[in-house]
C-alpha positions in Angstrom: 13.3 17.4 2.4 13.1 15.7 -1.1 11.3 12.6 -2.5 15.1 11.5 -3.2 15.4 11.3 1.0 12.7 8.9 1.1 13.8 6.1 -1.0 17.0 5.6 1.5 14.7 3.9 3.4 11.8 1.8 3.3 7.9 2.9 3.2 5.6 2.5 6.1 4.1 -1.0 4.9 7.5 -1.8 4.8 9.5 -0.4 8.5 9.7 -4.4 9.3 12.4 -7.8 9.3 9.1 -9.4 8.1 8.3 -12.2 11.3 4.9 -14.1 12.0 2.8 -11.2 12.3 4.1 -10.1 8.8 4.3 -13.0 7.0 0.7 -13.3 5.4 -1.1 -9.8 6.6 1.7 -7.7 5.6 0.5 -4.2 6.2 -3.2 -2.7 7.2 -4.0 0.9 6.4 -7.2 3.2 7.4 -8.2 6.4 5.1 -10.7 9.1 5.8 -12.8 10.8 3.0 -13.5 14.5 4.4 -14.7 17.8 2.8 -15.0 21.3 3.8 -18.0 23.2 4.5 -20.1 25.1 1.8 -16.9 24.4 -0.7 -17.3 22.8 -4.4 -15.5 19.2 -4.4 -12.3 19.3 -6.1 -12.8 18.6 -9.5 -15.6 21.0 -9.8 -13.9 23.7 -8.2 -11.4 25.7 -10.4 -7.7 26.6 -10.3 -7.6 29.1 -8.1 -10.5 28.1 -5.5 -8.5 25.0 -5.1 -5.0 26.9 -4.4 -7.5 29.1 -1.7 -8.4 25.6 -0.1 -5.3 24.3 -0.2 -3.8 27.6 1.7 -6.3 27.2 3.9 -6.5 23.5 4.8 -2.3 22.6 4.8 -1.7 24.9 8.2 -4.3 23.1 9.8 -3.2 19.8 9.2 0.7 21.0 9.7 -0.3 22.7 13.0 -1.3 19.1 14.8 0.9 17.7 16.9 0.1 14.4 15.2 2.2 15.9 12.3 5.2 16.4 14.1 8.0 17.6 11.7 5.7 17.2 8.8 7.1 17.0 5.1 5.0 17.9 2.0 5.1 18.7 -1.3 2.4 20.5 -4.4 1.4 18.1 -7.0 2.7 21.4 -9.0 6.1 21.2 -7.5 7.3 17.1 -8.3 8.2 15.8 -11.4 6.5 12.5 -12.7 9.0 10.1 -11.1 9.1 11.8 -8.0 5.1 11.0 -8.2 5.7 7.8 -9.3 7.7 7.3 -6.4 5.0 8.5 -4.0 2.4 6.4 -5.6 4.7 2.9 -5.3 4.6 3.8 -1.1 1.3 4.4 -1.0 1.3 7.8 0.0 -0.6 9.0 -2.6 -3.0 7.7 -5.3 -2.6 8.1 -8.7 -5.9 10.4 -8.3 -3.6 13.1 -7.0 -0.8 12.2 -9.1 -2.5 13.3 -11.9 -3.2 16.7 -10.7 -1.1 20.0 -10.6 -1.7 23.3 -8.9 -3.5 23.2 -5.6 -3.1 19.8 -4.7 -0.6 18.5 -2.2 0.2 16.0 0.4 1.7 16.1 4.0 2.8 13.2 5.9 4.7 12.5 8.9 8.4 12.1 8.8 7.7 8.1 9.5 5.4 8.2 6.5 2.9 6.2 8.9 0.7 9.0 8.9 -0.5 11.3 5.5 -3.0 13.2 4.1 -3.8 14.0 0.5 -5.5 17.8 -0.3 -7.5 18.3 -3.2 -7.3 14.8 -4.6 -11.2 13.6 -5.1 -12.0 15.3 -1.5 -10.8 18.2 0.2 -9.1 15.7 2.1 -8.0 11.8 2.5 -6.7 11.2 5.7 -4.7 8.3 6.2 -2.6 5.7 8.6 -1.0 2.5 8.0 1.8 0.0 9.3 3.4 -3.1 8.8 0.1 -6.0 10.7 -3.2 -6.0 10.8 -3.7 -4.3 13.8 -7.0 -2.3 12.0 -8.1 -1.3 15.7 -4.9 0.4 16.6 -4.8 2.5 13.7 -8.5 3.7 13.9 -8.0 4.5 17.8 -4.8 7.1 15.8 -6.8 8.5 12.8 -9.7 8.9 14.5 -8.0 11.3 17.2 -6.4 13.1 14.1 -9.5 13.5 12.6 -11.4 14.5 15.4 -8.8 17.5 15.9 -8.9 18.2 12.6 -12.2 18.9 12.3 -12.3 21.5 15.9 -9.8 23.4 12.9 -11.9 23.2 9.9 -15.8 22.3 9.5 -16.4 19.4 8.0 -19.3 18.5 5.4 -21.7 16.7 6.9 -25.6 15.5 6.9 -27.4 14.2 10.2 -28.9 11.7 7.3 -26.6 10.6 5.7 -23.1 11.2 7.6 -20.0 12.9 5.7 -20.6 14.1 2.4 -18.1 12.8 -0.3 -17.5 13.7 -3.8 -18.1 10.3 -4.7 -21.6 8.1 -3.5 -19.9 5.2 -2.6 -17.8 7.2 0.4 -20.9 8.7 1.8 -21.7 7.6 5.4 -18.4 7.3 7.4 -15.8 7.8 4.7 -14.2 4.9 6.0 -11.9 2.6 3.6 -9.8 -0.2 5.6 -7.7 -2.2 4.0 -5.0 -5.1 5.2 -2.7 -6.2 2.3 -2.0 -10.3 2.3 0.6 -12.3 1.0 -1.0 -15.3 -0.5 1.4 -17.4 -2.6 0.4 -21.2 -1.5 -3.5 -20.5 -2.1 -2.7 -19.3 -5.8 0.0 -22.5 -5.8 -2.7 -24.6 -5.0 -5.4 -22.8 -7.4 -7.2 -22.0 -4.5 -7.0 -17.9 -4.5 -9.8 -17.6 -7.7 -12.8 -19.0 -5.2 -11.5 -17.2 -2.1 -11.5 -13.7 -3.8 -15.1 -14.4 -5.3 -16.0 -15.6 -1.9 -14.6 -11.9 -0.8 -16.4 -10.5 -3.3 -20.1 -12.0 -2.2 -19.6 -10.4 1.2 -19.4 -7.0 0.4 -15.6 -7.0 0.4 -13.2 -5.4 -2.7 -9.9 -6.9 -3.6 -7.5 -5.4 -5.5 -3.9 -5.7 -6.8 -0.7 -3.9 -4.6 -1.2 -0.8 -5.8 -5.4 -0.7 -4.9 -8.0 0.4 -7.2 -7.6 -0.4 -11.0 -4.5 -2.9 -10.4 -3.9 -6.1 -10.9 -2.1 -8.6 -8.3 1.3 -8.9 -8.9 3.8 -10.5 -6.2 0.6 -12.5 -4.8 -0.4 -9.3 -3.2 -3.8 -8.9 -2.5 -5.6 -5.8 -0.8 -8.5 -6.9 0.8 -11.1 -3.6 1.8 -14.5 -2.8 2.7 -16.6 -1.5 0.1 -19.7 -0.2 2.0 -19.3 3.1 4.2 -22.8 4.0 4.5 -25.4 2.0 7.2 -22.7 0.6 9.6 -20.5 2.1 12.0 -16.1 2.5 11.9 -15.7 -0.2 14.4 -18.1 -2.8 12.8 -16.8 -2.2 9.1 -13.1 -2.9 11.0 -13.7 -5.8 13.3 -15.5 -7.2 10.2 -12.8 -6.9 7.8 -10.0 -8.0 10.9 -11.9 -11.1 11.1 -12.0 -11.8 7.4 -8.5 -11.4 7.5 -7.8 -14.0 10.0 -9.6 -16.2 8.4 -7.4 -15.7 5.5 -4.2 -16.1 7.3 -5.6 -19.4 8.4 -6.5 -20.4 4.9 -3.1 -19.4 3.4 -1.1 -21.3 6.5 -3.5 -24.4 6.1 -2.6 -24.2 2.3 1.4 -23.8 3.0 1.2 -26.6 5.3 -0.8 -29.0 2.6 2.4 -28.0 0.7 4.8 -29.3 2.6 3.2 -32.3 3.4 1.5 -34.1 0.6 3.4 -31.7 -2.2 6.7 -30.7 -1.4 8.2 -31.6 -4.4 5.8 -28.7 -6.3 6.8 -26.7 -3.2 10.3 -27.0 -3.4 10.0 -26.5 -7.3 8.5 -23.2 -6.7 11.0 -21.8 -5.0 13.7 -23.3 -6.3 12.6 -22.5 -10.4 12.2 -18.6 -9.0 15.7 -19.0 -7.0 16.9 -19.6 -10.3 15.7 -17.3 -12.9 16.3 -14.3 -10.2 19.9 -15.5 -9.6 20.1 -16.1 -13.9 17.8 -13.7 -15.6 19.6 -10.1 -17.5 15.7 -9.0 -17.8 13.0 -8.8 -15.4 9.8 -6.8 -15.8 8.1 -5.3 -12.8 5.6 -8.2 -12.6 7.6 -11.2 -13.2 10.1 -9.7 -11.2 7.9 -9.3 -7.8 6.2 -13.3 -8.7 9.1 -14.3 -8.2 10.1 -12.7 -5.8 6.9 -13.7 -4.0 8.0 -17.5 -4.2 11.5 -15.8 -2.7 9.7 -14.7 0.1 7.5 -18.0 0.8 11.1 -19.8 0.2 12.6 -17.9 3.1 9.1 -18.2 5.5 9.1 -21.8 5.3 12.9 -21.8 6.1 14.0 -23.2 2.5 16.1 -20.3 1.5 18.9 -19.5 3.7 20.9 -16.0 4.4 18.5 -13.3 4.0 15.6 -11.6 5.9 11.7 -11.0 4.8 12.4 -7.0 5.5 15.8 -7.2 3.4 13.7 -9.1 0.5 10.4 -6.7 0.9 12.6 -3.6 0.8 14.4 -5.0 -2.5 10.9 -5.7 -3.6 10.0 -1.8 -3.1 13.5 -0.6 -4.9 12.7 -2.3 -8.0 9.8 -0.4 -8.5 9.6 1.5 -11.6 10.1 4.9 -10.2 12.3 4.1 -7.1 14.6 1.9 -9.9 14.6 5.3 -12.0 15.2 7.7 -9.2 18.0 5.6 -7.9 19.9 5.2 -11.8 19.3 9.4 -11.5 18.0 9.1 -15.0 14.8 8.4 -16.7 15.2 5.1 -18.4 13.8 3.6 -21.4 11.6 0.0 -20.7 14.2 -2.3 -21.6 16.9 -0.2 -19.7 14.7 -0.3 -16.4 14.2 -3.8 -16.9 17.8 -5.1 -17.1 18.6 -2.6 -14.4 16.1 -4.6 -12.2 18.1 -7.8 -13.2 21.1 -7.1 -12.8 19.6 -5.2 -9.2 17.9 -8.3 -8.3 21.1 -10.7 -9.3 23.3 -8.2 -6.7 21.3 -8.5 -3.9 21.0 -12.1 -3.6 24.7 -12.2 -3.8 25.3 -10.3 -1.4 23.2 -11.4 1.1 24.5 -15.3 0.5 20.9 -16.3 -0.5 20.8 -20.0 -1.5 18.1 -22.9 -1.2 17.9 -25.1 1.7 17.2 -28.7 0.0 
């Protein structure tokens, strides 16, 4: 299996014809810090104790049956793109990305279910899906994990829970995260206060591709920020009720849209309609702005003939690595860039995309 058989489909955020339940949460993921026993975290162990931990912790996680018909690769054996590629669905962070021999990653064939080696920790475990359905994917990880660890002992202090390479993972390890769609709080100016709002409480938000990014595509990832002094299921129902109360805010600002501003409403679609259907040059993040209003257009039944899963999966192909993987070339800036155009200018076309008013 190659990273090229992956981009024939779409991710695991993705594995959706985007309906109510996807519109505003699009995708919720859980990860798992863990480390071994009496072993030196990653980037203080060397070369070779790495490869030694790596040989030791890969046919543990492939022997689950949670891992059935596992894929995985060595940092040491993709090429940038391929990483690239890997990093644009999620599946790894550009932590591991950066590293070489004795790192790797294993996921499920689905891609719902992966786990990073020798990245910060020993080990990131992690599960997401299209919803917010934060409970359903703990009730999965936390079986893995448990089996996991009757496999391989896990660092850990009566004190102060599982020890992590980095402070702010101590405790439960736990990072849970829901990614939402918000385009009609930003259209209405209203997206600044809520993400300070977020902020105050103890919550981190961050752009679509999570810590160090910026939003693009009116993507936000909303996750906890504390791990230590509160247990998995409070930190989740916590977060899966800040979440609802965000989907509430965003549909309470769509439908102040259509009522007392459709003309700006119709205007936002209808200027990105446009300049998708027009435009020889799109970079990465005017492309997915734009594509954002695309995708409000189409949930609030103003633009005709083509799907939220067929738009979120062109979103995904336009990436920077998946566009370069799929030209089978690496490709200058402005090459990758009129490539998304002309891409973007395709699509539409062929799904019979057009504007309702």
């Amino acid at each position: 299996m190659t990273v090229d058989d992956l981009i024939r489909r779409p991710g695991a955020w993705l594995l959706t014809d985007a309906g109510p339940d996807t519109e505003i949460a699009v995708s919720a993921r859980i990860r798992l810090a863990r480390n071994l026993r009496q072993a030196a975290f990653p980037s203080w162990a060397g070369e070779e104790e790495c490869v030694r931990i790596l040989n030791r912790l890969r046919p543990a996680v492939e022997s689950l049956p949670f891992l059935d018909g596992a894929w995985g690769w060595e940092m040491s054996e993709l090429d940038p793109v391929d990483r690239e590629i890997l990093c644009e669905r999620h599946l790894i962070s550009s932590e591991l990305a950066s590293r070489n021999r004795g790192s790797a990653v294993v996921l499920r064939s689905d891609e719902s279910l992966s786990v990073m080696i020798n990245e910060e920790d020993h080990l990131r475990l992690q599960v997401m899906r299209p919803g917010a359905n934060l409970m359903g994917l703990w009730e999965e990880i936390d079986a893995f994990d448990t089996a996991l660890s009757e496999l391989v002992p896990y660092a850990f202090s009566p004190e102060l829970g599982y020890l992590t390479a980095c402070p702010s993972n101590v405790g439960t390890g736990l990072r849970a995260s829901v990614m939402v769609h918000l385009p009609a709080l930003r259209l209405m100016r209203e997206v600044e206060p809520v993400v300070k709002g977020l902020n105050k409480i103890g919550l981190a938000v961050r752009g679509i591709g999570g810590e160090g990014t910026e939003a693009m595509g009116n993507m936000f990832q909303v996750s906890n920020q504390m791990t230590l002094g509160e247990g998995e299921i409070d930190l989740i129902r916590r977060l899966e009720a800040v979440v609802q109360e965000l989907t509430t805010h965003e549909r309470n600002a769509r439908a102040r849209l259509q009522e007392k501003h459709p003309a700006r409403l119709r205007d936002f679609v209808g200027r990105a309609f446009g300049i998708l259907m027009q435009a020889h040059i799109l970079n990465s993040q005017e492309a997915l702005d734009l594509l954002s209003a695309l995708r409000l257009g189409i949930e609030m039944d103003l633009v005709r003939s083509m799907g939220g899963g067929e738009l979120n999966r062109l979103m995904q192909s336009i990436l920077p690595g998946h566009l370069q993987r799929q030209a089978r070339r690496d490709l200058p800036v402005e090459d990758r860039d009129q490539l998304r155009a002309m891409m973007v200018r395709e699509r539409l076309k062929e799904a019979g995309a057009e504007p309702a008013f």
